[in-house]
DRENMINU-828364 format. One record per residue (C-alpha): x, y negated, z; residue in three letters. Coordinates in steps of 0.2 Angstrom, whole numbers, padded with zeros to 4 digits, always signed. Example, Ala and Ser with C-alpha at 12.3 -4.5 7.8 and 13.67 -1.06 7.14 Angstrom:
+0062+0022+0039Ala
+0068+0005+0036Ser
***
This chain:
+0193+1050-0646Unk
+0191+1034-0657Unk
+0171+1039-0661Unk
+0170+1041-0640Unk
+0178+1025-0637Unk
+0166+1016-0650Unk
+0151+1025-0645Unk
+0155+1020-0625Unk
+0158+1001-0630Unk
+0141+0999-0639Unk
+0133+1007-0625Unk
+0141+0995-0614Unk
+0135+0982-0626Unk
+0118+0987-0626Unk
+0116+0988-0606Unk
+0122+0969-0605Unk
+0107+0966-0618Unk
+0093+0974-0610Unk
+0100+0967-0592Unk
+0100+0948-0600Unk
+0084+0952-0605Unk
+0077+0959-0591Unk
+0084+0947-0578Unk
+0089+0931-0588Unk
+0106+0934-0582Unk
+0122+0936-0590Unk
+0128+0952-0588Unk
+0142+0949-0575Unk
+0161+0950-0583Unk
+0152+0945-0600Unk
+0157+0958-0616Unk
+0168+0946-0629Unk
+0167+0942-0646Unk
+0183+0952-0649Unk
+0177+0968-0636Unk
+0160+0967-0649Unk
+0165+0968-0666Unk
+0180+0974-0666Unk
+0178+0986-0683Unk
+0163+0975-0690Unk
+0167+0960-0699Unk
+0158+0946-0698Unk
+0150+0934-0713Unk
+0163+0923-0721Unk
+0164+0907-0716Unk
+0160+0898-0732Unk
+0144+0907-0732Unk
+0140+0902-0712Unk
+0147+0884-0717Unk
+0135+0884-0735Unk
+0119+0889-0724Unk
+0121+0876-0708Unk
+0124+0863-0720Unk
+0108+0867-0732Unk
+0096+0851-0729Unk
+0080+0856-0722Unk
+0072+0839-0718Unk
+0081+0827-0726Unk
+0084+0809-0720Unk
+0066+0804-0722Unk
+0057+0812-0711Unk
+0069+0809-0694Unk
+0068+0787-0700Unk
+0047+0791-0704Unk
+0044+0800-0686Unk
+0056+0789-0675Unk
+0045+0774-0681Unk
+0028+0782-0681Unk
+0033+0786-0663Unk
+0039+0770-0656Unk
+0024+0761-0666Unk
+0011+0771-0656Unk
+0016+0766-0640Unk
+0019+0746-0642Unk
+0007+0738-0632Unk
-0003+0725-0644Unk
-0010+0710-0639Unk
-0029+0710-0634Unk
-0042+0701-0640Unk
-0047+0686-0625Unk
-0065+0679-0622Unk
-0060+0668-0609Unk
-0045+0658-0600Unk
-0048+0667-0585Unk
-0048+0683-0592Unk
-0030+0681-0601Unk
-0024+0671-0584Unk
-0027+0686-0574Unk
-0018+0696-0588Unk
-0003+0684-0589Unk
+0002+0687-0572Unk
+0001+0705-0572Unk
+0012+0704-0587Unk
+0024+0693-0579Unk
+0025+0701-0563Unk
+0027+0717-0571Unk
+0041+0712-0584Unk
+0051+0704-0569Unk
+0047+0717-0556Unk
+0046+0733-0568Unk
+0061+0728-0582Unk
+0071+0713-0577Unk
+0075+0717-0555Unk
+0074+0736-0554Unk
+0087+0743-0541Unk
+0102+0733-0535Unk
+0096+0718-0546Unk
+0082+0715-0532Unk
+0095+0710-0520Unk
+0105+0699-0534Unk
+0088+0689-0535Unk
+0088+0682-0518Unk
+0106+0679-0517Unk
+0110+0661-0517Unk
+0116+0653-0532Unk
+0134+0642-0530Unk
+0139+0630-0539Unk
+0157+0625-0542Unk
+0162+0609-0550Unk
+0176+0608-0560Unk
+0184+0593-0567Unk
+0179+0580-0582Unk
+0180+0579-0599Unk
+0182+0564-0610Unk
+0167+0567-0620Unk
+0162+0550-0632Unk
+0153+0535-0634Unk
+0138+0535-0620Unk
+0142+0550-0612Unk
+0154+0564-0601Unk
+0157+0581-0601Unk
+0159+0591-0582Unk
+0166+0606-0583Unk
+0158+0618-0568Unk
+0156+0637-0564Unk
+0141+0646-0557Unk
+0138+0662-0552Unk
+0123+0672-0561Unk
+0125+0684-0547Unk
+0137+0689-0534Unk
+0154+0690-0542Unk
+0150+0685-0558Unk
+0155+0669-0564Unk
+0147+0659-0578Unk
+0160+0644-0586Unk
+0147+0630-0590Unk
+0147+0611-0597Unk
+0136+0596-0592Unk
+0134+0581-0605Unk
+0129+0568-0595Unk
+0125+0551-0600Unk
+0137+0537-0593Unk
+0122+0526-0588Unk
+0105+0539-0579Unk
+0093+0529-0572Unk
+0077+0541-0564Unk
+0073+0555-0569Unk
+0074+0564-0586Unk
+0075+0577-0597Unk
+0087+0590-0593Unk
+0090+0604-0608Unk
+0097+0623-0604Unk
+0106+0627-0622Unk
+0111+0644-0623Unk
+0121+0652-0637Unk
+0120+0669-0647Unk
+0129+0681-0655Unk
+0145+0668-0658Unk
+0159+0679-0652Unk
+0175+0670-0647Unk
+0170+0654-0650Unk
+0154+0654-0638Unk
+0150+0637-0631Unk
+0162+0628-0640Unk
+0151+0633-0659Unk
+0148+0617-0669Unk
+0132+0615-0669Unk
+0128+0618-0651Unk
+0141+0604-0646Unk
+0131+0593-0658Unk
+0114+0599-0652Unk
+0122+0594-0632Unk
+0130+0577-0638Unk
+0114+0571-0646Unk
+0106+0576-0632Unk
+0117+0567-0618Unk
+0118+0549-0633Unk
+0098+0551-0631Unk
+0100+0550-0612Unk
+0096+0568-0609Unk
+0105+0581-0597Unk
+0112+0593-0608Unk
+0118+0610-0601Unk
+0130+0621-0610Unk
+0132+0639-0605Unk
+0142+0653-0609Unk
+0133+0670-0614Unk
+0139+0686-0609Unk
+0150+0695-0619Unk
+0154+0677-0629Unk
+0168+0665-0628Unk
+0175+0664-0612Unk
+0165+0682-0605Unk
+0170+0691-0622Unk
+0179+0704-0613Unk
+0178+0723-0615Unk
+0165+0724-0600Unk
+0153+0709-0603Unk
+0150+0719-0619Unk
+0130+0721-0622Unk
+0130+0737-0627Unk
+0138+0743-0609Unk
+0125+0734-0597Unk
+0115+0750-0599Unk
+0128+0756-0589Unk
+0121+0749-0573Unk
+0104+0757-0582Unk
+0110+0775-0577Unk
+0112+0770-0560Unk
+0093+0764-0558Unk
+0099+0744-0559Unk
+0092+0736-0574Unk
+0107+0731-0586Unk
+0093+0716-0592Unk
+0095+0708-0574Unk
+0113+0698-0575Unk
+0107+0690-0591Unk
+0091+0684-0584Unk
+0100+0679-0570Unk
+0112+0670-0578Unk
+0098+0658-0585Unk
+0087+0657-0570Unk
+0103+0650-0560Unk
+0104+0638-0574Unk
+0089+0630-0572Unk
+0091+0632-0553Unk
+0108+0620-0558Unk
+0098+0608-0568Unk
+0083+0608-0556Unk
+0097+0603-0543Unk
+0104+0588-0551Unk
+0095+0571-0544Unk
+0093+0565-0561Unk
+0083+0579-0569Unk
+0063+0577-0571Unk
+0055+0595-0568Unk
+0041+0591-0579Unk
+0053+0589-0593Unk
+0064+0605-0594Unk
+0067+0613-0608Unk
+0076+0628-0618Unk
+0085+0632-0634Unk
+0096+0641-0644Unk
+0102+0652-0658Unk
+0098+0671-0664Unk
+0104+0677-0647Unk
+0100+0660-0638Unk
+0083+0663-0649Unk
+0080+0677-0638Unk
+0087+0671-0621Unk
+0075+0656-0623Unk
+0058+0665-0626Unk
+0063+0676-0612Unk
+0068+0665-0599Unk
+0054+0652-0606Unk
+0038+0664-0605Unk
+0043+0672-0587Unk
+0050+0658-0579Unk
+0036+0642-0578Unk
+0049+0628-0574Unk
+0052+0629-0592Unk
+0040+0615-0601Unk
+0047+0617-0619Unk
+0053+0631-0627Unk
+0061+0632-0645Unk
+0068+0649-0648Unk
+0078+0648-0666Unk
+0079+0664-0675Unk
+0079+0673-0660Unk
+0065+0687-0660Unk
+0050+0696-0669Unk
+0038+0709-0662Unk
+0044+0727-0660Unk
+0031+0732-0673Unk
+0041+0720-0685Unk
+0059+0729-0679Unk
+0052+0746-0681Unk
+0051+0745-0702Unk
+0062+0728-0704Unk
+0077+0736-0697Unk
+0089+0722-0699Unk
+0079+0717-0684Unk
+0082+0729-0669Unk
+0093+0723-0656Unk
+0105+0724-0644Unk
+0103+0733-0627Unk
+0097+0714-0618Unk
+0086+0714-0632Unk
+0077+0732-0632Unk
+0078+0734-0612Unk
+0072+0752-0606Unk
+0053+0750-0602Unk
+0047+0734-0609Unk
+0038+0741-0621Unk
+0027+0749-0607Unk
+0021+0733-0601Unk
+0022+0719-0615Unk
+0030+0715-0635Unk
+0038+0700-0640Unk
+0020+0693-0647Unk
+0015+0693-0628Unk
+0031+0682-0622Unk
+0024+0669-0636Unk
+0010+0668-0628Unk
+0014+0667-0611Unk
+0023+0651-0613Unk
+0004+0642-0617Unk
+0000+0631-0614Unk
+0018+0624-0614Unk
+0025+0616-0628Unk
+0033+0626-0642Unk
+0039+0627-0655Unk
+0046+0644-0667Unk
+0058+0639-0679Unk
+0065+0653-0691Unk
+0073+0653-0708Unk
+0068+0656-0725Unk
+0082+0667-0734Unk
+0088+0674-0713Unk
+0105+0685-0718Unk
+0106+0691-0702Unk
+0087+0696-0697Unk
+0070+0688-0688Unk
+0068+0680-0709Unk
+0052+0670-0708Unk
+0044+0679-0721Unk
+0039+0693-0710Unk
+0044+0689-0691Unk
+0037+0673-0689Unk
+0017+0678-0693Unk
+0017+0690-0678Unk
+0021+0679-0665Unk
+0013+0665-0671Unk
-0004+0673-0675Unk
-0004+0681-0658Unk
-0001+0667-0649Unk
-0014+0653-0657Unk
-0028+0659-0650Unk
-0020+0660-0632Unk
-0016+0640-0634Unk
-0034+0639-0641Unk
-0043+0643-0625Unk
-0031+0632-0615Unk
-0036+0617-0629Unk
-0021+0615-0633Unk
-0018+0620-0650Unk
-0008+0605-0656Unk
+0007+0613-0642Unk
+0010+0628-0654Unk
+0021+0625-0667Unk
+0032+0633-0680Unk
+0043+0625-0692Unk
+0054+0635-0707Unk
+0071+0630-0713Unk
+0075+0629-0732Unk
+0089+0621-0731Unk
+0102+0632-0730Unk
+0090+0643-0726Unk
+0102+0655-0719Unk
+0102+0662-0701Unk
+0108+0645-0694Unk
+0105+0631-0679Unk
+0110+0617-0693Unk
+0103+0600-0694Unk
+0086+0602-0701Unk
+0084+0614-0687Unk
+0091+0603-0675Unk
+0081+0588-0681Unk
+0066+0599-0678Unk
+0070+0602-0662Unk
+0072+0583-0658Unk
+0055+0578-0665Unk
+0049+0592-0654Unk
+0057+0583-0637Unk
+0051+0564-0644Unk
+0031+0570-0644Unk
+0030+0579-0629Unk
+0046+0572-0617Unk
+0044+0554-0625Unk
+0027+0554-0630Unk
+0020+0535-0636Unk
+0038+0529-0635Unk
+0040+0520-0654Unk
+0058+0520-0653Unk
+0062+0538-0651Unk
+0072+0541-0667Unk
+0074+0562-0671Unk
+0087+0560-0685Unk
+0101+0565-0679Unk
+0117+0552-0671Unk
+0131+0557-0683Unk
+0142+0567-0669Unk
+0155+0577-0682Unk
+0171+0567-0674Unk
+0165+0570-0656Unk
+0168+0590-0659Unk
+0179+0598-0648Unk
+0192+0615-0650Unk
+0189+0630-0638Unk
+0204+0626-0628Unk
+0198+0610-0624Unk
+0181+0615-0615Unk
+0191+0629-0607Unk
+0183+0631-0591Unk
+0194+0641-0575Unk
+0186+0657-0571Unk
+0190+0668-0555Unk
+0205+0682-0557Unk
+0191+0694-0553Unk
+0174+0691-0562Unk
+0163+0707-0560Unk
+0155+0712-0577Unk
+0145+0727-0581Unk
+0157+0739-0579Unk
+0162+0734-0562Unk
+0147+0731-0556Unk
+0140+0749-0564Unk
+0157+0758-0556Unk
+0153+0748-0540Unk
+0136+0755-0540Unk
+0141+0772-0546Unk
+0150+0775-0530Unk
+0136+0777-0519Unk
+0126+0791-0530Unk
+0118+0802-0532Unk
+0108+0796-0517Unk
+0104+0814-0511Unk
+0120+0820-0513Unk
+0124+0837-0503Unk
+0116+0853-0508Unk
+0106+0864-0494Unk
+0116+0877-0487Unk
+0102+0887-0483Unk
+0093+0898-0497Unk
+0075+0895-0490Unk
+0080+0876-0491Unk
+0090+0879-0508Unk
+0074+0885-0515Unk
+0063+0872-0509Unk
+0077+0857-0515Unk
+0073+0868-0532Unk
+0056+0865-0532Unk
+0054+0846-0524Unk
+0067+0840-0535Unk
+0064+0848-0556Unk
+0048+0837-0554Unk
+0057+0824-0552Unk
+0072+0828-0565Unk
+0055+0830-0577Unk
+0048+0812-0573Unk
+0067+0802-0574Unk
+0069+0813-0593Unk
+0050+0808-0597Unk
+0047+0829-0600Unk
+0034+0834-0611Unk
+0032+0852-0615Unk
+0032+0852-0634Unk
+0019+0865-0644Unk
+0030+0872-0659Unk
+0022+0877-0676Unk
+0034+0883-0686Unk
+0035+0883-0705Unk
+0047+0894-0717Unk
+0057+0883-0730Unk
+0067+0896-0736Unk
+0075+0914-0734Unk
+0091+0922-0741Unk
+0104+0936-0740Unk
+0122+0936-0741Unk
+0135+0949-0737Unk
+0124+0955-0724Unk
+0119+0940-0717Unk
+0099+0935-0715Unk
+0096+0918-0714Unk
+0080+0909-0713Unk
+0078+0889-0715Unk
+0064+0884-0702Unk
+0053+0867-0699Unk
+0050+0867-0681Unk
+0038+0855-0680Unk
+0034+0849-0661Unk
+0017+0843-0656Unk
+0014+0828-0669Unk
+0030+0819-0665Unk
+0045+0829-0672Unk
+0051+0841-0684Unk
+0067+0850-0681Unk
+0077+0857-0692Unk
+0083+0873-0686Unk
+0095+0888-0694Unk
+0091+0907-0692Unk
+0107+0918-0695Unk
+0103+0937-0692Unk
+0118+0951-0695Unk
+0113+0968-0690Unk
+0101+0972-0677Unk
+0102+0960-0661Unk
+0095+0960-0646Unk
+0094+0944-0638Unk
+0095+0925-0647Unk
+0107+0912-0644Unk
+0104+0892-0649Unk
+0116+0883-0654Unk
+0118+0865-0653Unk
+0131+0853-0654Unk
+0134+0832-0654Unk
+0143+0835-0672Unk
+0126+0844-0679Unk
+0124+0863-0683Unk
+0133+0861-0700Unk
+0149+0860-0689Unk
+0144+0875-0681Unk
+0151+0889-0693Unk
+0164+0895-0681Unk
+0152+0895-0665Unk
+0140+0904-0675Unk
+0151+0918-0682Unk
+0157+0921-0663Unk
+0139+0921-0655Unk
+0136+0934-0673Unk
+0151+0945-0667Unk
+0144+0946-0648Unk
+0130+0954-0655Unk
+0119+0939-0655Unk
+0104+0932-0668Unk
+0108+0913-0670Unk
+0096+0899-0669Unk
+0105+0882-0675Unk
+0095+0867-0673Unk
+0097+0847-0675Unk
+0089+0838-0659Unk
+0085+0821-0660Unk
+0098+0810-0664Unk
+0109+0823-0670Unk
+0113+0831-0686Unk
+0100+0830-0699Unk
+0088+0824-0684Unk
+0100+0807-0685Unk
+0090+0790-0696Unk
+0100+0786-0711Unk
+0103+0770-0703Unk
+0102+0759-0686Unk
+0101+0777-0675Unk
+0109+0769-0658Unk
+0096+0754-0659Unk
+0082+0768-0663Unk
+0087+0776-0648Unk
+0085+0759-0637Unk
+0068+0756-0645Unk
+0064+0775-0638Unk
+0068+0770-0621Unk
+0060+0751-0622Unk
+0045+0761-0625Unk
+0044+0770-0611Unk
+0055+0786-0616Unk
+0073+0795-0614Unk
+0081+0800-0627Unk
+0089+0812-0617Unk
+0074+0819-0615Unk
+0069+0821-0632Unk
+0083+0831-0633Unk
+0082+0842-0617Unk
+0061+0845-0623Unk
+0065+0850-0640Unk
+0079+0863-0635Unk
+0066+0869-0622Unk
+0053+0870-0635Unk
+0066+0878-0648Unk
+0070+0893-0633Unk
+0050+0895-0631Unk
+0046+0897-0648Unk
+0063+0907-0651Unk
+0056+0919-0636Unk
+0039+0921-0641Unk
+0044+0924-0659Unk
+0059+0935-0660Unk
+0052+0946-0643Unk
+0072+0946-0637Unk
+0070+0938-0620Unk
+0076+0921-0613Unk
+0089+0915-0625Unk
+0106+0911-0621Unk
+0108+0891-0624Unk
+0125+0886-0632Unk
+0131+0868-0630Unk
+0146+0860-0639Unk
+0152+0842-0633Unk
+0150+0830-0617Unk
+0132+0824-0624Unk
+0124+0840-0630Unk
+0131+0848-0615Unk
+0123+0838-0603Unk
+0105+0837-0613Unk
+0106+0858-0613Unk
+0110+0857-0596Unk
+0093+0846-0593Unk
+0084+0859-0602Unk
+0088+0873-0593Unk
+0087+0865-0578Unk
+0069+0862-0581Unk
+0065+0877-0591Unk
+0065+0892-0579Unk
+0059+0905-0592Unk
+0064+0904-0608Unk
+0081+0900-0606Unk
+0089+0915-0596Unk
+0108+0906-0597Unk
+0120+0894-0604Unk
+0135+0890-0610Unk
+0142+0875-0610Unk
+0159+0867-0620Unk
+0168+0850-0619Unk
+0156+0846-0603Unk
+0160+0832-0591Unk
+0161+0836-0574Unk
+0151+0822-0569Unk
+0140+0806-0575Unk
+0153+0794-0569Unk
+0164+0797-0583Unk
+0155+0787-0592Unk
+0156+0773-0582Unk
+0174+0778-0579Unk
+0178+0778-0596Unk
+0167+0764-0601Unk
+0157+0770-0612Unk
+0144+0759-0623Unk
+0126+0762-0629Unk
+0132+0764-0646Unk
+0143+0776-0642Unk
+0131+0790-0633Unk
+0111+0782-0630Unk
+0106+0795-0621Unk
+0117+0795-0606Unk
+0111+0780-0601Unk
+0095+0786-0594Unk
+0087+0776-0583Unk
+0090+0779-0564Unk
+0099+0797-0569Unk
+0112+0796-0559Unk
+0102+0787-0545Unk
+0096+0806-0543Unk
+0107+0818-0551Unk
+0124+0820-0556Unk
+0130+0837-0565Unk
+0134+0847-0550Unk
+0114+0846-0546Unk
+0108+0846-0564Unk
+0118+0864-0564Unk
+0111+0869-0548Unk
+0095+0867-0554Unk
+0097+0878-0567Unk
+0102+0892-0554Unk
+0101+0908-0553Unk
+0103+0908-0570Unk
+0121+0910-0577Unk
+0128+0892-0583Unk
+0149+0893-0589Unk
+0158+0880-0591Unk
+0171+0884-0606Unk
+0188+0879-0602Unk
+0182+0867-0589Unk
+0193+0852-0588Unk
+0200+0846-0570Unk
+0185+0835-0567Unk
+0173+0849-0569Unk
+0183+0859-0559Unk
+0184+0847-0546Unk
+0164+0843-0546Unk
+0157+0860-0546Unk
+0170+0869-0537Unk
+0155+0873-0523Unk
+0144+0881-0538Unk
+0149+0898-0535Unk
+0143+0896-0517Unk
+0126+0889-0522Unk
+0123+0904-0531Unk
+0129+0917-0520Unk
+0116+0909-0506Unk
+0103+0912-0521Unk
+0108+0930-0524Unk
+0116+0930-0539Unk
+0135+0932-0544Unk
+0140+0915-0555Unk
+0156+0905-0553Unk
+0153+0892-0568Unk
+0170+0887-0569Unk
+0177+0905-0568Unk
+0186+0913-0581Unk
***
């Protein structure tokens, strides 16, 4: 009776093979692990763990192909014969960097809006000059404390300076040296605008944090906009004042306020001067200096398609400018290597306009260090003396000794609304409203046609490629019965993947295997899918695993998407490839794609949604139910890059990513209430294409 009822369970066995084969379905009521292998053990676990932990590419190649990939696809600057041949170029590079990057979605609407202004109070501020207290709003909502050092005695117009800070944390506008660069400013008989910086000082809260504007990125609203907003309605405030001479507006700051000046400088015209400080270097620079990558404002999804930071340099000609960076940089952007770039790029620009003398660059010594101190700040002076004072003798650039004039935080405290949005309300605001196609068909001619109108354009927003896969043996064992084989997968020129073969017996259809916490994790999801009767591929995808750089992985995942990609869809192509090539090679039919954890879950789910053949079903584990968690739970950049694909959850959520994937079986393991609650129609979706799935279902 025992060999009748062992005999009758691998029959059973075997006719939910050849059905998933056949069909690319699971074999409805799916066999368990337990039901399986009841009287075959399975390898130990030591021996599963040993061989997904075994390194196959090491930590070399995954840094070496990131940056041979993001290299290829920066755009250098061209070689110009003529003015009106780099004229014509500068606009279509600033109209596409402020159409394309900077006012995509929802941000459009945010640049027409008016900009108030609210006035404050006063501050005492010191000999020759006040200090007004005001709030504006960078957009609608969103509030921005600011300070005006004012001269006591203004008479006509004159020079008005936007000084923005960097990466100061709670200090923000009240940091030393920027109180000094403003009050020398004012004594000088200059206006002198301080501004907070998101995520700084007065806006250092948990939502103004850079790396979760890339929240707004997801729902097809450019995270870049609010801080380029926040620095146009600045100088619109400057412009504004009576006392402020347009032809003598200019822009400085630190490292972070390095960056907001170049940015705001080369795209917005009203600027005359600019004087970035340690602020930015090419992305060719960033690729191999990696101190150098930045944060998300930095490294924006998709400015890489249309410009580098060498082009932002010259787009400022033939304004005034002047670079400043430090020898012995601590931090990054050291002079050594990031200031020959931008420089060399941009001479030949001011060349043609005749204006060479306007280009300038000047390196600190002395401390040398990443620092706005006063051989930087005396730099900058002389810079305002020759081109806002020209001829004028008694224009004196040392510094007026200020140190007594400094102020505490609390004292240049500026009232703020009880509700100032940031970019997690304005992401959850946004969220609400999307996908913006969000009801399914409920007919299955119309369900089919949604099927093929929209994977096209699941493919464009994940920047699909359909990889080539050549595959190279690093190695071959056998223990206690276990056949594994150590692979190189190496896709099209771009990627090598490190992937696991784990053979017991003689299976019939392949299972991958990925998971967020990398295949060397894996041991006991590789023993079950063993025990089902399953041969196992485990692979690293990008960013995970083996796959992961060394070092500076998140900020490799921003330059992937500044230069036109998803790391999403890395992922979601590689898996794809991997099920092809697993296919084609092991001649088991469409594998069964397994996914482990909220990330891995949604790339897998990406990939069979968009690979129709070799991937026959899926089974997901720790999955959200939808997009919006992420939001909801306020996720960061750093925390998951490639969720934040650009204008995803404009289009999709899971519910449609899932229904994509249709007919073919997708299970949602132990689905929590949110998944539960957003696909509680799935079951009904596939019954109107024929099949019989319920993805949540037991």
């Amino acid at each position: 009776m025992k060999a009748s009822q062992k005999m009758i369970k691998r029959l059973l066995i075997g006719l939910c093979v050849v059905f998933s084969t056949a069909t690319g379905r699971e074999w409805p009521g799916r066999i368990t692990a337990s039901m399986a292998t009841a009287e075959e053990p399975g390898p130990a676990t030591k021996v599963l763990e040993a061989a997904l932990a075994r390194p196959i590419i090491g930590s070399t190649i995954p840094l070496a192909e990131v940056q041979r990939f993001c290299e290829a696809r920066i755009p250098r600057m061209k070689t110009y014969t003529t003015l009106a041949e780099w004229q014509a170029d500068a606009e279509r590079i600033r109209t596409e960097l402020l159409d394309r990057v900077v006012f995509r979605g929802k941000a459009a609407q945010w640049r027409k809006a008016a900009c108030r202004v609210e006035w404050l109070g006063q501050i005492e501020g010191g000999p020759a000059y006040q200090i007004k207290t005001l709030r504006y709003e960078a957009l609608p909502g969103m509030w921005i404390p600011a300070l005006l050092y004012e001269p006591e005695k203004l008479d006509g117009k004159v020079p008005a300076i936007l000084n923005v800070n960097g990466h100061v944390g709670p200090v923000g506008k009240a940091y030393v040296p920027k109180q000094i660069r403003c009050i020398n400013q004012a004594k000088r008989g200059m206006l002198a605008l301080n501004v907070e910086w998101l995520g700084m000082g007065q806006l250092s809260g948990g939502g103004f944090a850079h790396s979760r504007m890339n929240q707004l990125d997801l729902c097809g609203t450019s995270g870049l906009a609010p801080f380029y907003l926040a620095m146009s309605r600045a100088l619109d405030l400057l412009l504004s004042l009576p006392h402020t001479d347009p032809e003598r507006v200019a822009v400085t700051g630190l490292s972070g306020g390095g960056w907001q000046t170049i940015y705001i400088s080369s795209l917005d015209t009203r600027v005359k001067l600019a004087n970035p400080v340690a602020g930015h270097s090419s992305f060719l620079t960033r690729t191999y200096h990696l101190k150098d990558l930045g944060d998300s404002e930095q490294t924006p999804s998709d400015m890489a398609t249309v410009a580098d930071y060498t082009h932002l340099g010259a787009l400022m000609a033939p304004r005034p400018l002047l670079f400043t960076y430090n020898a012995k940089d601590d931090c990054c952007f050291e002079a050594g290597y990031a200031l020959g770039p931008v420089l060399e790029a941009a001479k030949p620009i001011y060349a043609l306009f005749g204006k060479p003398g306007n280009l300038r660059s000047h390196i600190n010594h002395d401390p040398g260090t990443h620092n706005y101190e006063l051989d930087n700040r005396q730099a900058f002076y002389r810079m305002l003396g020759d081109f806002f004072y020209p001829g004028q003798t008694g224009f004196d650039p040392k510094e007026i000794p200020s140190d007594n004039e400094v102020k505490k935080p609390e004292q240049l405290h500026v009232p703020l609304p009880e509700k100032n949005e940031d970019f997690n309300t304005l992401a959850l605001g946004l969220a609400k409203d999307l996908p913006r196609q969000a009801d399914l068909p409920k007919e299955k001619a119309a369900a089919q046609a949604w099927q093929q109108e929209r994977r096209p354009v699941l493919r464009q927003i994940v920047r699909w490629k359909d990889y080539p896969v050549q595959a190279i043996q690093d190695a071959a064992e056998e223990k206690e019965g276990l056949k594994i084989t150590y692979w190189k997968l190496q896709m099209g020129v771009d990627w090598t993947i490190p992937a696991v073969e784990l053979v017991q017996g003689q299976p019939k259809q392949t299972a991958i295997l990925v998971s967020e916490r990398g295949r060397k994790a894996m041991a006991k999801e590789s023993a079950r899918l063993l025990k089902a009767g399953y041969q196992v591929l485990a692979i690293d995808p990008f960013y995970f695993g083996e796959s992961k750089t060394p070092s500076h992985d998140y900020l490799f995942a921003l330059l992937v998407a500044c230069v036109g990609e998803r790391p999403i869809g890395l992922q979601a192509c590689q898996v794809a490839a991997a099920a092809r090539w697993a296919m084609e090679t092991f001649h088991t039919g469409p594998v069964h794609l397994v996914a482990v954890g909220p990330r891995a879950s949604t790339f897998a789910l990406v990939a069979a949604a968009v690979e129709e053949k070799a991937i026959g079903s899926v089974e997901l584990a720790d999955a959200l139910g939808s997009l919006k968690e992420v939001i909801e739970k306020n996720w960061s950049v750093d925390q998951a890059p490639e969720m934040f694909c650009f204008g995803l959850l404009e289009e999709f959520d899971v519910r449609h990513i899932a229904a994509l994937a249709a007919p073919r079986p997708v299970r949602f393991q132990q689905p929590s209430e949110r998944v539960k609650k957003e696909l509680a129609d799935l079951a009904d979706w596939y019954r109107l294409l024929g099949a019989e799935c319920n993805p949540i279902g037991p």
